[in-house]
C-alpha positions as CSV (number, residue, x, y, z in Angstrom):
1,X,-102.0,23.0,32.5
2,X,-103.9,20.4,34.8
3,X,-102.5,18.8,37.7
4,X,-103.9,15.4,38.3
5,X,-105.1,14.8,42.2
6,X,-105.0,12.2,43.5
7,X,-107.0,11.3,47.1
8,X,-105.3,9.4,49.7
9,X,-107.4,7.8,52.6
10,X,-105.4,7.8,55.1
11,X,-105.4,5.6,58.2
12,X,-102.7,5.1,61.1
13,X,-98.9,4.7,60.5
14,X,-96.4,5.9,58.0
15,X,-97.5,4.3,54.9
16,X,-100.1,7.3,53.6
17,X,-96.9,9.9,54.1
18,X,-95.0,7.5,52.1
19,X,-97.9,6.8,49.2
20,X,-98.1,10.9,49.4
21,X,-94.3,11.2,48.6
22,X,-94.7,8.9,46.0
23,X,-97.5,10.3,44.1
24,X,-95.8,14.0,44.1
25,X,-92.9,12.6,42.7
26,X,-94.8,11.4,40.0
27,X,-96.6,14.8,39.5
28,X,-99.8,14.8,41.5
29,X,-101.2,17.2,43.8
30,X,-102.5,15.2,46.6
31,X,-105.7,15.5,48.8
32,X,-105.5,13.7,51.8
33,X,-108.9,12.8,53.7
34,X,-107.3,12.4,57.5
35,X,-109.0,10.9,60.7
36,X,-108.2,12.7,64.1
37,X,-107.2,10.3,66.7
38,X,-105.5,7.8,63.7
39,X,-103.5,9.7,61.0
40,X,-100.5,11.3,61.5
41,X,-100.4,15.0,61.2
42,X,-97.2,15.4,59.5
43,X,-98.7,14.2,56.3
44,X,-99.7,17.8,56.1
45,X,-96.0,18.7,55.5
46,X,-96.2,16.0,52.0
47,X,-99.8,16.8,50.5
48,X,-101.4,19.7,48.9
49,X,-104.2,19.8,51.4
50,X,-105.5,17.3,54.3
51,X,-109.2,17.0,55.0
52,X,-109.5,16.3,59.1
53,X,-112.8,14.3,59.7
54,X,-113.8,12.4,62.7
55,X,-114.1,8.6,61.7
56,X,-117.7,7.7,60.4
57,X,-118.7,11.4,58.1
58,X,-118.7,9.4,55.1
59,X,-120.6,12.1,53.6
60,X,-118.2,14.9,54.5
61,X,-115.1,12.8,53.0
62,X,-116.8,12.4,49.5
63,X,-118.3,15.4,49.1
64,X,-114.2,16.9,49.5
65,X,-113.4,14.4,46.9
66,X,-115.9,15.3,44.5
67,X,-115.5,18.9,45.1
68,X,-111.5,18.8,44.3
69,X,-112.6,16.6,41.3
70,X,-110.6,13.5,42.5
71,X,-112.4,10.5,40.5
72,X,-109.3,8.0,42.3
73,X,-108.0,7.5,45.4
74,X,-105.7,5.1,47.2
75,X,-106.5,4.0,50.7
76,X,-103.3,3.5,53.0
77,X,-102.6,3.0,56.6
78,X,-104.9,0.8,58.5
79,X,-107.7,1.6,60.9
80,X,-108.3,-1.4,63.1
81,X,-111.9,-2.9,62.4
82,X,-112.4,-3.1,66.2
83,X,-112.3,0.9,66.3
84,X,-115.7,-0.3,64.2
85,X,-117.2,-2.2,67.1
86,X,-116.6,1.0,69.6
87,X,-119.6,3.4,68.9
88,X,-118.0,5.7,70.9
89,X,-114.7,6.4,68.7
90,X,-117.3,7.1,65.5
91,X,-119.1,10.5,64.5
92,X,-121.2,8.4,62.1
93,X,-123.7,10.7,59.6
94,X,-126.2,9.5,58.1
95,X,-124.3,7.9,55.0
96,X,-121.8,5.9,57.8
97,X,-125.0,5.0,59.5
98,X,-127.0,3.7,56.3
99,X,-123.2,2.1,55.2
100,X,-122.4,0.2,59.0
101,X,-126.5,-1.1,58.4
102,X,-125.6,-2.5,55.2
103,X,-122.7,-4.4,56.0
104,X,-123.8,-8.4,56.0
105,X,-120.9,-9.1,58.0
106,X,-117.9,-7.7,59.4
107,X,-115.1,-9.6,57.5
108,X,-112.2,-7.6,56.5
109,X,-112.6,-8.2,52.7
110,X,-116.4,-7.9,53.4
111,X,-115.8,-3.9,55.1
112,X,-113.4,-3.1,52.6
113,X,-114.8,-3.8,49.4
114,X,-118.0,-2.5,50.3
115,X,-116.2,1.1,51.3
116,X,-114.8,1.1,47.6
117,X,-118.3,-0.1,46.2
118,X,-119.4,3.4,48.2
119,X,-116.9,5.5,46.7
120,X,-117.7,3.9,43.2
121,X,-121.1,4.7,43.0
122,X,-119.7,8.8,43.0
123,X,-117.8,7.9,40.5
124,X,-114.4,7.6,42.5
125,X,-111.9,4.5,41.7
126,X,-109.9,2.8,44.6
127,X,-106.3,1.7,43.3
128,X,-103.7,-1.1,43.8
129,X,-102.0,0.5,46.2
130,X,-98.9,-1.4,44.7
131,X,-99.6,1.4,41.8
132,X,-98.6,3.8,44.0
133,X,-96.0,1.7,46.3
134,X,-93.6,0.0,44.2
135,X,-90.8,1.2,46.4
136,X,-91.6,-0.4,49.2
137,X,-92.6,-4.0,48.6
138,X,-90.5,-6.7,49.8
139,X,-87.9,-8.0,47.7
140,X,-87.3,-11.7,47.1
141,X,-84.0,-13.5,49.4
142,X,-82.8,-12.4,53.0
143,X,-82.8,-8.7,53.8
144,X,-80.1,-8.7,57.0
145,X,-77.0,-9.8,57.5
146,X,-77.7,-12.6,59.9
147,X,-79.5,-15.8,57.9
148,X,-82.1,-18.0,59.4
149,X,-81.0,-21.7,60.1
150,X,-82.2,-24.8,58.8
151,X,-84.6,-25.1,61.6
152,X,-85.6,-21.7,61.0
153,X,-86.5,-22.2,57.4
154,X,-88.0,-25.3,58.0
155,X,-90.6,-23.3,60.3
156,X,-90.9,-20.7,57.3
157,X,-92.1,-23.4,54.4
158,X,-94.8,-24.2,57.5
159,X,-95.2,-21.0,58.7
160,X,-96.4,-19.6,55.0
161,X,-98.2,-22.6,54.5
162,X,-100.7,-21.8,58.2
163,X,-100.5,-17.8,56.9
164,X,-101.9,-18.8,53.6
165,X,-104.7,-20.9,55.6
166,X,-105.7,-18.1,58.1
167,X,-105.9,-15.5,54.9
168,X,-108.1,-17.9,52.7
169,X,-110.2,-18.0,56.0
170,X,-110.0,-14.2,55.9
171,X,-108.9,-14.5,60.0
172,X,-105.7,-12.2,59.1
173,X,-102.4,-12.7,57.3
174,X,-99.6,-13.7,60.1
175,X,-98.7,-16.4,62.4
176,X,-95.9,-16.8,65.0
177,X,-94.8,-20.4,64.9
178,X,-91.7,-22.9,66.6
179,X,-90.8,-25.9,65.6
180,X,-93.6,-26.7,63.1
181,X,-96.2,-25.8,65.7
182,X,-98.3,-22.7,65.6
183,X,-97.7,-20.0,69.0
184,X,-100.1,-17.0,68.0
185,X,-102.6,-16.5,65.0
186,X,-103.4,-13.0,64.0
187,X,-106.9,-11.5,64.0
188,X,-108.6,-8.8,65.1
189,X,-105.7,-7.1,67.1
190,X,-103.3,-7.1,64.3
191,X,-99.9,-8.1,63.5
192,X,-97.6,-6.0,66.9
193,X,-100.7,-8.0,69.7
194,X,-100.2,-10.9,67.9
195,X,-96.1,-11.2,67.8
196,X,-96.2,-10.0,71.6
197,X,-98.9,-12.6,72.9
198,X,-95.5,-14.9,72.0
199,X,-93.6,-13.4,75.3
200,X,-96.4,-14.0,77.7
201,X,-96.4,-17.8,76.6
202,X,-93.0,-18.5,77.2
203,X,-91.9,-19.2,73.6
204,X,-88.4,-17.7,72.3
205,X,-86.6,-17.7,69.1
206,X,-89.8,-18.4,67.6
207,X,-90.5,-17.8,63.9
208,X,-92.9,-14.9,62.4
209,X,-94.5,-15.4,58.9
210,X,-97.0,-12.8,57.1
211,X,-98.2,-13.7,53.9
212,X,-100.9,-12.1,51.5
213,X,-104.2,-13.3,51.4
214,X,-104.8,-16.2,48.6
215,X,-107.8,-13.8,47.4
216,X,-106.2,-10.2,48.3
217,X,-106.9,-7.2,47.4
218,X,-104.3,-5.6,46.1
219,X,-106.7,-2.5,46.8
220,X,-106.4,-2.4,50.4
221,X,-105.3,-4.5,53.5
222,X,-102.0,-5.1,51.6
223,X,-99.8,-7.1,54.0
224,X,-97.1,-4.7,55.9
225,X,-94.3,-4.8,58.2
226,X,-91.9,-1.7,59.8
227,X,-90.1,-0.6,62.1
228,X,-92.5,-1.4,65.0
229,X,-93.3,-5.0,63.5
230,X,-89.3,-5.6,64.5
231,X,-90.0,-3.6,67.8
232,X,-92.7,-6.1,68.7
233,X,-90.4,-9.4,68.1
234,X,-87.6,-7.7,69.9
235,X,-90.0,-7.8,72.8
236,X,-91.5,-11.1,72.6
237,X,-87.8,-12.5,71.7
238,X,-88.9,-13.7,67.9
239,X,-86.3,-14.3,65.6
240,X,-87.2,-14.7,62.3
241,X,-89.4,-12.3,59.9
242,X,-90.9,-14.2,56.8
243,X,-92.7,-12.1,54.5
244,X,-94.1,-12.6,51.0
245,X,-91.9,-11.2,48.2
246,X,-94.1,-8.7,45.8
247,X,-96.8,-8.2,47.5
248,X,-96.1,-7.3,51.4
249,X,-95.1,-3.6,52.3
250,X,-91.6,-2.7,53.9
251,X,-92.4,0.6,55.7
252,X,-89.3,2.7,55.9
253,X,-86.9,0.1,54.6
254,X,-83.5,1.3,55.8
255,X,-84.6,1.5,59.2
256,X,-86.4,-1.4,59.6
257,X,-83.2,-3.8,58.2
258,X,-81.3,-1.8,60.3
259,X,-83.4,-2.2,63.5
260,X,-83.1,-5.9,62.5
261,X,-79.6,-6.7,62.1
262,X,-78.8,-4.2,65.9
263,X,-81.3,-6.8,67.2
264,X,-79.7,-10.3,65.4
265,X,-83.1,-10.4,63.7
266,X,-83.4,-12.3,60.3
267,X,-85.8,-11.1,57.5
268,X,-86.5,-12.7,54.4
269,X,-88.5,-12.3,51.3
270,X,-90.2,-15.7,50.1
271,X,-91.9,-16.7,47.2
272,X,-95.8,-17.8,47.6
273,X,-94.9,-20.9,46.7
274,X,-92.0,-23.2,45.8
275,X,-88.5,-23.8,47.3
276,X,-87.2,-21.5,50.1
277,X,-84.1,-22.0,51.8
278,X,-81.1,-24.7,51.9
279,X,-83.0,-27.4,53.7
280,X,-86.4,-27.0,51.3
C-alpha cells in the first residue's frame, strides 16, 4: 500500500514538530525540508526524513520534493524576512537568485505567495496550515484563571480594532496598547521585539492584542503565540494576551496557559468582530 508524504517547510520554533506530529497521526510519512541556523533539529526525532539546506538553495529543496513525489506541502515556523535583507545568512543558487530578482516588493504577503506560486509551477500545492493544525488554534473566551478587567477589555475591543488596521496595511498582526493608546506596533522584528520595546518605555500592565490579517493567508504567516510570546510580556510587565479565536496558533497549549496563570497573566480568545467582554 501507498503512504502519502507529505512536505513540511520548516522554519524556526516548535510549530513544524508540532504540524509533523500531526500529520503522522493522521497516516503520513513526512519529509521535512530544514534550514541550518533556523529549524530545530529534533524534528528529526518526528519525521520520516529531514532535508538540511542552507537558506536560499531553492533548487536543492524542490528537487527533494519532487524526487520523494511530494505534490503538497505545508510551510510552518517562521523565518524572519530581515534574515532576507542579510546577504550573508543566504547560500542563494541560481533559482533563489532569479526568485529574490523577481520579487516587486518585499511585503510579507508579497514574499510568501510568490514562494507558493514557485512551488506551484512543479506541480507542488501549499496548504492551510489550519488543515494540518486544528489542535492548536485558539479557542474562543479566557484561557487562565485570572480574567482581564473592564479597563482591560476596553483596551482589547481597541486593541483588535489597531491589529486589524496594521494587518490590512500588511505592517504585522500585533500591537501593545494602555489605555486606548497604542505603546508598540509590530513589524519587521516580530511579535517577542515588539512586546519587549513596551519595558524600555516605561509602560506596565499594558494590554497585548494579535489578530489575523483581514486578507490572510491561511497558507502561511498564520498568527501565533507560545510559550516565549508569555516570556516576553513577563519581561516587559504586559498583562493581558488578546488573540483572535479560529485562526491564531497556541504553540504548546498546556504550557503556555500554565506559564500565564504562574505569571497572573490573562489570555483570551476573541471574536474578529462583535461583543467581547462585560463592559463591550
Amino acid at each position: 500500500m501507498n503512504v502519502a508524504i507529505l512536505g513540511i517547510v520548516a522554519g524556526t520554533g516548535s510549530l513544524p514538530i508540532l504540524i509533523a506530529r500531526r500529520a503522522v497521526e493522521q497516516g503520513y510519512e513526512v519529509l521535512a525540508i530544514a534550514f541550518r541556523g533556523f529549524t530545530d533539529p529534533a524534528i528529526q526525532e518526528v519525521v520520516q526524513e529531514t532535508v538540511w539546506l542552507r537558506l536560499g538553495q531553492a533548487q536543492k529543496a524542490i528537487t527533494a520534493l519532487k524526487e520523494h513525489g511530494i505534490d503538497r506541502v505545508v510551510m510552518a515556523g517562521k523565518i524572519e524576512k530581515i534574515t532576507l535583507m542579510k546577504p550573508w545568512k543566504l547560500r542563494l543558487d541560481l533559482r533563489g537568485l532569479r526568485f529574490i530578482r523577481s520579487l516587486k516588493d518585499w511585503r510579507d504577503d508579497t514574499v510568501l505567495a510568490a514562494i507558493a506560486d514557485e512551488l506551484l509551477k512543479e506541480g507542488i500545492t501549499v496548504d492551510e496550515l489550519t488543515r494540518w493544525a486544528d489542535k492548536l488554534m485558539a479557542p474562543l473566551g479566557v484561557l487562565t484563571a485570572r480574567l482581564p478587567t473592564p479597563r482591560e477589555w476596553n483596551d482589547i475591543s481597541f486593541g483588535r480594532d489597531m491589529a486589524k488596521g496594521i494587518g490590512a496595511l500588511d505592517i504585522g498582526q500585533t500591537v501593545v496598547v494602555k489605555n486606548s493608546a497604542v505603546i508598540a506596533v509590530e513589524a519587521i522584528e516580530g511579535t517577542d521585539k515588539a512586546i519587549r520595546r513596551v519595558w524600555d518605555l516605561g509602560v506596565r500592565d499594558a494590554v497585548v492584542v494579535k489578530m489575523a490579517k483581514p486578507q490572510q493567508d491561511m497558507r502561511f504567516d498564520v498568527p501565533g503565540v507560545g510559550p516565549s510570546t508569555i516570556e516576553s510580556m513577563q519581561a516587559a510587565g504586559a498583562r493581558v494576551l488578546a488573540v483572535e479565536a479560529g485562526k491564531t496558533m497556541v504553540a504548546d497549549f498546556s504550557e503556555t496557559i500554565g506559564q500565564a496563570d504562574r505569571a497572573g497573566i490573562s489570555v483570551v480568545g476573541i471574536p474578529s468582530e462583535g461583543p467581547l467582554g462585560p463592559t463591550q
